[in-house]
C-alpha positions in Angstrom: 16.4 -11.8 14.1 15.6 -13.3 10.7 16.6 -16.8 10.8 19.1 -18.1 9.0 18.1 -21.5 7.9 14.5 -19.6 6.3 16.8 -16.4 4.8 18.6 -19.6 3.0 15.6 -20.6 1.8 14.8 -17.9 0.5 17.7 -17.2 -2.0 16.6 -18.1 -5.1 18.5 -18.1 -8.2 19.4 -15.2 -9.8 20.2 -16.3 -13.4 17.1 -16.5 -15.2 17.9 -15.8 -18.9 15.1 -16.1 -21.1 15.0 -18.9 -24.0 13.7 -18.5 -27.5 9.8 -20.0 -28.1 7.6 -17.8 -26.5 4.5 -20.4 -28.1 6.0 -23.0 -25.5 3.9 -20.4 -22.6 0.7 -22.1 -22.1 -1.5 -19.0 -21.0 -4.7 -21.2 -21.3 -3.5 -23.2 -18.3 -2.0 -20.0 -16.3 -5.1 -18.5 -16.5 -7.1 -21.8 -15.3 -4.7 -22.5 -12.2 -5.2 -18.7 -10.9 -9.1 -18.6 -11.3 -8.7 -22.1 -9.5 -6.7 -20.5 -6.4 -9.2 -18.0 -6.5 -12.4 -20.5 -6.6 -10.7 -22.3 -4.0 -11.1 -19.2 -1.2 -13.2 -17.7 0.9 -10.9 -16.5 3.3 -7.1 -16.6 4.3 -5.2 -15.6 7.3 -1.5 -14.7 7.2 1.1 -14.5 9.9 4.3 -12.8 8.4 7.4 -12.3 10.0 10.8 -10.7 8.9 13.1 -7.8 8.9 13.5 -4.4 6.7 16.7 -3.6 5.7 16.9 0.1 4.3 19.9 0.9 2.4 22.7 3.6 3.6 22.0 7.4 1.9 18.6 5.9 0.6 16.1 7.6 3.1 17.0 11.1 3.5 19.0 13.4 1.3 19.9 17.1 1.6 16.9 17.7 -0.6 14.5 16.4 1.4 12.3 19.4 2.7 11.3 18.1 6.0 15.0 18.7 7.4 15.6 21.2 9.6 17.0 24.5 9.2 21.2 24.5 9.2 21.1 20.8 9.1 24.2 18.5 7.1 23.2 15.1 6.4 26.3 15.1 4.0 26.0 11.3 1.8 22.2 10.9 3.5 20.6 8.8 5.8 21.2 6.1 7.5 25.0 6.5 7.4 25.0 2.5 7.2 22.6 0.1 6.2 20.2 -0.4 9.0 17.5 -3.6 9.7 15.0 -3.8 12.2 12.0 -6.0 12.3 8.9 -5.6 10.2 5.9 -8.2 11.1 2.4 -8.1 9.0 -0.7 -9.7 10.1 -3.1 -10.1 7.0 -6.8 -11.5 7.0 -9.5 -11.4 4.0 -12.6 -12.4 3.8 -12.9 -12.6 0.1 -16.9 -13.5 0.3 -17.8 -10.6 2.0 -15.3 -8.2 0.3 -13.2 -7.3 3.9 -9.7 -7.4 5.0 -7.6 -6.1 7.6 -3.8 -6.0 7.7 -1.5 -5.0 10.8 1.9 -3.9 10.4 4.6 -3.5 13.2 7.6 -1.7 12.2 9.7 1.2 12.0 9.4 5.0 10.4 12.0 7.4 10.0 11.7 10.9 11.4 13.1 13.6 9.4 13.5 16.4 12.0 14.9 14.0 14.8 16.7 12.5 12.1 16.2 8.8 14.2 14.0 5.9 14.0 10.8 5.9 15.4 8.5 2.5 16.6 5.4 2.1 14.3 2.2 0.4 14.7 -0.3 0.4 12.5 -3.6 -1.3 11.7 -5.9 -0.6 8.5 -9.3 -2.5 7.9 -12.1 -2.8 5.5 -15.5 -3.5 7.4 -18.0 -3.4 4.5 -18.6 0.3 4.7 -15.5 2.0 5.6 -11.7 2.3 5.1 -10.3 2.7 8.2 -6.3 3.5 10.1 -6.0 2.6 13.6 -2.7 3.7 15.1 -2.9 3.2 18.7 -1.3 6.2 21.3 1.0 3.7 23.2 4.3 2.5 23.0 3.8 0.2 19.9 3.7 4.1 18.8 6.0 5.7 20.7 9.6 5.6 22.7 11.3 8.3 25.0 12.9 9.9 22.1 9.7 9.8 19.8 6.6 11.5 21.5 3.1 10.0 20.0 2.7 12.1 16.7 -1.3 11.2 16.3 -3.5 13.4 17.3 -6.8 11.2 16.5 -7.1 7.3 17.1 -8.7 6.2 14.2 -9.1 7.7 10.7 -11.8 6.9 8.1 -9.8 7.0 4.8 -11.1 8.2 1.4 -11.0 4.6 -1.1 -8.0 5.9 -3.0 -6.0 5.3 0.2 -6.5 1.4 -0.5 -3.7 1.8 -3.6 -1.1 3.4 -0.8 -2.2 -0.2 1.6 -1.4 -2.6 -1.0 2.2 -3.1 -2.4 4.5 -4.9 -3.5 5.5 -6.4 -0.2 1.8 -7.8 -0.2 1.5 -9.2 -3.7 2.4 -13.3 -2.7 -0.2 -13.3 -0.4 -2.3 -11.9 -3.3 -1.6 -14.2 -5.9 -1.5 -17.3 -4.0 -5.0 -17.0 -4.0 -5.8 -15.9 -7.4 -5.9 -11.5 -7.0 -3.3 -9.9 -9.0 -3.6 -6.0 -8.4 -2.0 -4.2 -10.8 0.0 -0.7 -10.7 -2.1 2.2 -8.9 -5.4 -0.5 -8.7 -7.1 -1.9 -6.0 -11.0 -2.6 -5.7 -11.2 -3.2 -2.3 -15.1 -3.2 -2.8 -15.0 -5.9 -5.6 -11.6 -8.2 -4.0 -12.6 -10.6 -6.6 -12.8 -8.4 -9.6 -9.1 -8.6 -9.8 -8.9 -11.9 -11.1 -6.8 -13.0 -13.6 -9.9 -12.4 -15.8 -9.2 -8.3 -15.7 -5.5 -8.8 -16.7 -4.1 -8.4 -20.6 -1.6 -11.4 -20.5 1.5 -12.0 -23.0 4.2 -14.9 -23.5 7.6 -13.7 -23.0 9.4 -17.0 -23.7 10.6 -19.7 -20.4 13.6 -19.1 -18.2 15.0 -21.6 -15.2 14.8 -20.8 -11.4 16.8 -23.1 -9.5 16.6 -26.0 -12.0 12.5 -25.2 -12.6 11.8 -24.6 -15.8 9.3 -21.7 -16.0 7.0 -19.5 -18.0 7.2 -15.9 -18.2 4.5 -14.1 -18.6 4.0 -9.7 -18.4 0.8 -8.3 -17.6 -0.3 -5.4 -18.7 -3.3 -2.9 -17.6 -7.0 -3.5 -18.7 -7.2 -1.8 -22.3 -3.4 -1.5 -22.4 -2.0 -2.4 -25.9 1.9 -2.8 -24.2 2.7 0.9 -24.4 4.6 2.9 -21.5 4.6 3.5 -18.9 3.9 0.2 -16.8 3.6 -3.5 -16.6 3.9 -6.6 -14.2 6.3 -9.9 -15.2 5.8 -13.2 -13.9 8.3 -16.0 -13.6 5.5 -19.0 -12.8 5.7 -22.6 -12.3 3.9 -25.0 -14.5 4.1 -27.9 -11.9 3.3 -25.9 -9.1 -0.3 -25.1 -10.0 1.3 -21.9 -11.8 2.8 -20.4 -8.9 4.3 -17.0 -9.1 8.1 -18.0 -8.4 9.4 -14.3 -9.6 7.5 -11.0 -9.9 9.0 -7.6 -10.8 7.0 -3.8 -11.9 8.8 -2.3 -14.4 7.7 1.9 -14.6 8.7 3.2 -18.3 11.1 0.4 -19.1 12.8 0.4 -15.4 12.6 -1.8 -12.7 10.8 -0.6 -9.5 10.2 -3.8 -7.0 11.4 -7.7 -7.5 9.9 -10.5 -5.3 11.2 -13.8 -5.1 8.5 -16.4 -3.4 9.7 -19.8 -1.7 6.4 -22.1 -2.0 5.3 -24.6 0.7 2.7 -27.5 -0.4 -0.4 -28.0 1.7 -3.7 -29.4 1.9 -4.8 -25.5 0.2 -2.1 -26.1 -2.8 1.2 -24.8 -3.2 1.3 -21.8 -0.9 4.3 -19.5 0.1 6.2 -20.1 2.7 8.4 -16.6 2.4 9.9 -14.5 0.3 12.3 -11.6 -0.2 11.1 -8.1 -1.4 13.4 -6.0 -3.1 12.5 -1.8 -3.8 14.3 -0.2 -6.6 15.0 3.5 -7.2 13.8 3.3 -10.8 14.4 7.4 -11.6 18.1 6.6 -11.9 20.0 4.7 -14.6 20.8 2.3 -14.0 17.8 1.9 -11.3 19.6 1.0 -7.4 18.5 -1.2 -5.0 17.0 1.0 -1.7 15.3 -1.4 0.7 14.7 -5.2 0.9 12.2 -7.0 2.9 12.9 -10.6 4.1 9.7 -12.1 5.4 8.6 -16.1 6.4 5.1 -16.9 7.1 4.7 -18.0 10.5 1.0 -19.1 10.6 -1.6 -19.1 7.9 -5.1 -20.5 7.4 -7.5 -20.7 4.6 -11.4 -20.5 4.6 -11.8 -20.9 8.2 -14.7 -18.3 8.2 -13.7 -15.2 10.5 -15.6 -13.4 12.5 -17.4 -10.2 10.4 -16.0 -8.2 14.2 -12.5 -8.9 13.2 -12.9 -6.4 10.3 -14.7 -3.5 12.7 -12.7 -0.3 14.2 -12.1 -1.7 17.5 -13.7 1.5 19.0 -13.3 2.5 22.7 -15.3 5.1 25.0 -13.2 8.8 24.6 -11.4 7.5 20.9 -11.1 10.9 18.4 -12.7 9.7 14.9 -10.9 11.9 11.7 -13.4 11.2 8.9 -12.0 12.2 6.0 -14.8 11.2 3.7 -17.1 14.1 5.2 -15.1 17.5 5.4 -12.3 16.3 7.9 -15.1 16.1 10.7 -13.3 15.1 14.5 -16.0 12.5 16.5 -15.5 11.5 19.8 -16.8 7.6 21.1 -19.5 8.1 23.4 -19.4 6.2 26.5 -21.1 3.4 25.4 -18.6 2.5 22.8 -20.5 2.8 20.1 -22.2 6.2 19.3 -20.0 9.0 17.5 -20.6 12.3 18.9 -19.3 15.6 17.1 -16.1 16.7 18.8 -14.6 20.5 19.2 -11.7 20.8 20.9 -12.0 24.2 24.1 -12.1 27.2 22.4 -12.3 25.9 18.5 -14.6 27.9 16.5 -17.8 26.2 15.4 -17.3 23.8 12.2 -18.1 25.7 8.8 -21.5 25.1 7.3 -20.5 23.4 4.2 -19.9 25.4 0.9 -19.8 28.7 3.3 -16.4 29.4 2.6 -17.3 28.8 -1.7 -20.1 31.8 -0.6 -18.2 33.7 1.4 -15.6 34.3 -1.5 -18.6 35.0 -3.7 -20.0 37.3 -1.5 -16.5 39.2 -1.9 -15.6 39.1 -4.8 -19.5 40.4 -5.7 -18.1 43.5 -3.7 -15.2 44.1 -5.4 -16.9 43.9 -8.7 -19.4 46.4 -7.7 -17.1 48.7 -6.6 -14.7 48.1 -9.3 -17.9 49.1 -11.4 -19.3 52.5 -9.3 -15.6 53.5 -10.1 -16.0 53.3 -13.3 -19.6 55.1 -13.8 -18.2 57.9 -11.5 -15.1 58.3 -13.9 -17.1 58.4 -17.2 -19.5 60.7 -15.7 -16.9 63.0 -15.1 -15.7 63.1 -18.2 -19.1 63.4 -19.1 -19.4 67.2 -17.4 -16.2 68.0 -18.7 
C-alpha cells in the first residue's frame, strides 16, 4: 500500500495562478542550474515505489477492437476505479550513454477482460535496445497463461520514445535531461540538455508558498506553433528544480507531474511525486490514470557495472531481433553464442528481398501475357 504520511507529502498545491511580469523569469540562471545537474552526473540509480490508479470506464470501451465477439462492457472498464502497485527500478550511466529500467506492474487484458501481473525489463547496453520479459510468475497467474513467446527482444531505436514517459521525466530532469514530446536519443543521453530546448518566460505563479518561474519549452526549431509544448513550474531557490511539469498536445493538457524535492549531498533531488494522464481528445480533457510514486533508494555517480546494462542471457533463451527481418535465435549452451532458431516443421527463413522478386517475377508474367493477348487480338483483326 502507498503510505500515507509520503501520499501527504506529495499533495502539492493546486492554485498556481500566474502573475503579470514575465521579465521577472530569469532563464539565464534556469539554464545554468540544469547544465549544472547535468555536469554534476555520471550515473544515478533510482528505486521507485508506488501505486497506479486507473480510472473507472477509462481502459476499455465498446469500441475497442480487441473485445470479443457478443461481448457488453456497457459504461467500460474497470467498473470502479482500481489501484494496484507499480514499482520502477531506473539506472543510467550517462558517460557511457546506457540505462536500464525495470517495471513491475499490472496490464489489462482485453479478451479475459481482467488484470494480468506484468514484469518487464528494458536496457540499453551500448549496441542494442533490448525487452526482457521473463516466462514466470512475475509474468503470469492461473487465470493469465504467459503470453510471450520469445524471452528477449532486440527493439528497433524508435521503441526508446514508447520507454520514456511522463512517469519518468523527474528522474530526468533532476539531473539535467529534459526529453521532449516523441524525442529520445538514447545514443547521445546528454544531447538533451537544456542546451537543445527553445525556452520562454510565462510570468511566476506560487506552489505552496514558493514563489516560482514558469517557463514552456518548445521543440528544437519550433517558433511556439501547434501542436506541442512542455511547461515548467521551477524553483529559483532550489537549484531551479522542476516543482510542476505538464504536456500540453494542440492547446490541451495530456500529463501533469507534481515533484516533492529532498535535499542531499547531490542537491535538491526528488523524493516522490504524483503523475497524472489526461485524455486530451475530449473537451474539456478528463483525468484517466494517476501514478503515486516515492523514491525508496537512490544513488548518484557510484560507477555501475558496464554488465548491469547487458541482456542477462541464459542457455535455451529465444532472441526476436527485430532490427534484422524478425530473425528468432536461440542461446547456445554456453550462454553466450546466438544460434539461428526454427521451430519443427517451419519453413526455412526467406532469403532477403525474395519475396520483392518473387512479386516481380509475377507480375513480369502477367504483363507478358497481358501483352501476347494483345498481339494475338490485333493480328486477328489484321486477317480480317
Amino acid at each position: 500500500m502507498f503510505p500515507l504520511a509520503c501520499a501527504q507529502c506529495l499533495t502539492i498545491a493546486s492554485g498556481s495562478g500566474l502573475a503579470a511580469g514575465p521579465d521577472k523569469v530569469d532563464l539565464q540562471q534556469v539554464r545554468a542550474d540544469w547544465q549544472g545537474r547535468l555536469r554534476r552526473t555520471e550515473s544515478m540509480f533510482y528505486r521507485l515505489v508506488g501505486t497506479a490508479t486507473k480510472l473507472k470506464g477509462t481502459v476499455v470501451d465498446a469500441n475497442d477492437p480487441d473485445l470479443p465477439p457478443g461481448v457488453d462492457v456497457g459504461d467500460g472498464y474497470p467498473k470502479e476505479d482500481y489501484t494496484h502497485a507499480c514499482n520502477v527500478t531506473w539506472l543510467f550511466d550517462l558517460k557511457h550513454n546506457l540505462f536500464r529500467k525495470e517495471v513491475e506492474d499490472q496490464s489489462f487484458s482485453v479478451p479475459m477482460l481482467i488484470w494480468c501481473p506484468s514484469f518487464k525489463v528494458e536496457g540499453f547496453d551500448g549496441s542494442h535496445f533490448w525487452t526482457y520479459a521473463p516466462k514466470d510468475g512475475r509474468n503470469s497467474s492461473e487465470q493469465c497463461p504467459n503470453r510471450h513467446k520469445v524471452d528477449i527482444a532486440i527493439q528497433t531505436d524508435h521503441r526508446t520514445v514508447w520507454n520514456f514517459t511522463a512517469f519518468d521525466q523527474p528522474v530526468l530532469m533532476a539531473h539535467g535531461l529534459f526529453p521532449l514530446s516523441g524525442v529520445f536519443e538514447h545514443r547521445n543521453l546528454r544531447g538533451l540538455s537544456v542546451d537543445h530546448l527553445t525556452l520562454q518566460s510565462v510570468g511566476t505563479a506560487r506552489i505552496d508558498q514558493r514563489v516560482c518561474w514558469v517557463a514552456r519549452a518548445l521543440p528544437p526549431g519550433s517558433d511556439g506553433a501547434e501542436p506541442g509544448y512542455d511547461q515548467f513550474w521551477i524553483d529559483p531557490q532550489r537549484q531551479s528544480a522542476v516543482l510542476r511539469w505538464e504536456r500540453y498536445f494542440r492547446g490541451k493538457i495530456y500529463a501533469r507531474l507534481e515533484i516533492d524535492y529532498q535535499e542531499t549531498a547531490h542537491g535538491w533531488l526528488p523524493r516522490g511525486w504524483k503523475t497524472t494522464w489526461y485524455k486530451a481528445e475530449v473537451d474539456p480533457p478528463t483525468v484517466v490514470s494517476m501514478y503515486r510514486t516515492i523514491v525508496e533508494e537512490l544513488k548518484v555517480n557510484e560507477s555501475p557495472e558496464r554488465s548491469e546494462f547487458e541482456m542477462p542471457l541464459k542457455p535455451g533463451m529465444l532472441i526476436l531481433d527485430k532490427t534484422a527481418d524478425y530473425r528468432t535465435y536461440r542461446v547456445a549452451a554456453d550462454g553466450k553464442t546466438l544460434e539461428d532458431f526454427r521451430p519443427r516443421n517451419a519453413p526455412p527463413p526467406a532469403q532477403k528481398g525474395s519475396t520483392y522478386t518473387t512479386l516481380l517475377i509475377v507480375n513480369g508474367i502477367i504483363l507478358a501475357l497481358l501483352g501476347s493477348a494483345f498481339v494475338y487480338r490485333c493480328i486477328l483483326r489484321a486477317k480480317r
